[in-house]
N, C-alpha and C positions, 0 to 999 in steps of 0.2 A: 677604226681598227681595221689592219689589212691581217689578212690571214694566208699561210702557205702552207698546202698541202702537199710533203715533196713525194715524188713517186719516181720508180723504178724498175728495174730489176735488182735481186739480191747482185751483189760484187759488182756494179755498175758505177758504183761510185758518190752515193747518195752520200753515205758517211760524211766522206772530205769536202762535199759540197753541205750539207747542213752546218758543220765545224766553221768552212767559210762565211756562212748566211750568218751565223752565229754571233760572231764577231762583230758588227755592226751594233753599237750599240743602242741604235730603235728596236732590236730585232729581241725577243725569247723564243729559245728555242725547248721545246720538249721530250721527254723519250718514247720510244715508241710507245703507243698505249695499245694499238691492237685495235681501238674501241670498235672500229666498223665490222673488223671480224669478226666479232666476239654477237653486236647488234644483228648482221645480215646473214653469216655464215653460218658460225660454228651451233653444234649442238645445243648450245643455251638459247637459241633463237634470242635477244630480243633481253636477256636477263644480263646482269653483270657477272660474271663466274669471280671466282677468289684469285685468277689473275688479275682482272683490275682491282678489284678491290686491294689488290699489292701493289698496282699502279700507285693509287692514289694512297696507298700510307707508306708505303717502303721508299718508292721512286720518285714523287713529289712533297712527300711529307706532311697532306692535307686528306686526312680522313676525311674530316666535318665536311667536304665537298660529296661526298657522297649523300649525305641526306637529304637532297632534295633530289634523287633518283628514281623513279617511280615504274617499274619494271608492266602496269598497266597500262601505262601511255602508246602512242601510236610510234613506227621506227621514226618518224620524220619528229617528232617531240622528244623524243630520245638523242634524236641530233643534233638537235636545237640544243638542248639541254648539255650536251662538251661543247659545243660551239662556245654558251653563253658562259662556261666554267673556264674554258682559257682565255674568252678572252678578259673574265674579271681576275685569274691570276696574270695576265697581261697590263691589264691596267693598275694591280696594285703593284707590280715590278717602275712603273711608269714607261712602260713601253708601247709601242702602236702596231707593232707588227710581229705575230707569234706565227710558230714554225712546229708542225708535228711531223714526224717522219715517221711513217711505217711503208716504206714501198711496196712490198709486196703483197698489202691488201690495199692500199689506196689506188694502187693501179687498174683494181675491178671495181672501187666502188669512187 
C-alpha cells in the first residue's frame, strides 16, 4: 500500500492536483478529514470531536470504522489507527495507493 499525504498552502492548488492524482485508477482519493488537527492541535487534544465523527458517517459513509478508536491510546497509536482504516478502505475499493488532502494541517504535522 503506498500512501499520499498532499500538502500545501490553502489556494495553492492542491485541489486540481488531488482531482489529477485522483483519476488514476490504482489511486483513492479521500476528503479532508482534518484527523491530525483535531489529534495534535485542536482543543480535543487527542479525542475525536463530532466533526470526524461526521467524517466518517456523513463524508465516507462508514460509521462502524469508528469503533475500534480508542481515545486512551498514545497520538502515535491513534495514527496508526487512520493509517490502518484507509488503508483497509483502500484495499476493499482494490486499490494500492490512497490519497488524503488536508493541506493546511499536514504541512505542520
Amino acid at each position: 500500500m503506498k500512501r499520499i499525504f498532499l500538502v500545501g498552502a490553502p489556494r495553492s492548488g492542491t485541489t486540481i492536483l488531488q482531482s489529477l492524482l485522483a483519476a488514476h485508477p490504482e489511486v483513492i482519493s479521500f476528503p479532508e478529514s482534518k484527523f491530525f488537527h483535531y489529534l495534535l492541535y485542536d482543543q480535543f487534544a487527542g479525542k475525536l470531536p463530532g466533526r470526524m465523527e461526521a467524517f466518517f458517517k456523513d463524508e465516507i459513509k462508514r460509521p462502524e470504522l469508528l469503533k475500534d478508536f480508542d481515545d486512551t491510546q498514545t497520538v502515535e497509536a491513534k495514527a496508526s489507527w487512520f493509517v490502518r482504516v484507509l488503508d483497509g478502505l483502500a484495499a476493499e475499493q482494490k486499490k494500492s495507493i490512497w490519497l488524503e488532502k488536508t493541506p493546511e494541517t499536514h504541512i505542520f504535522y
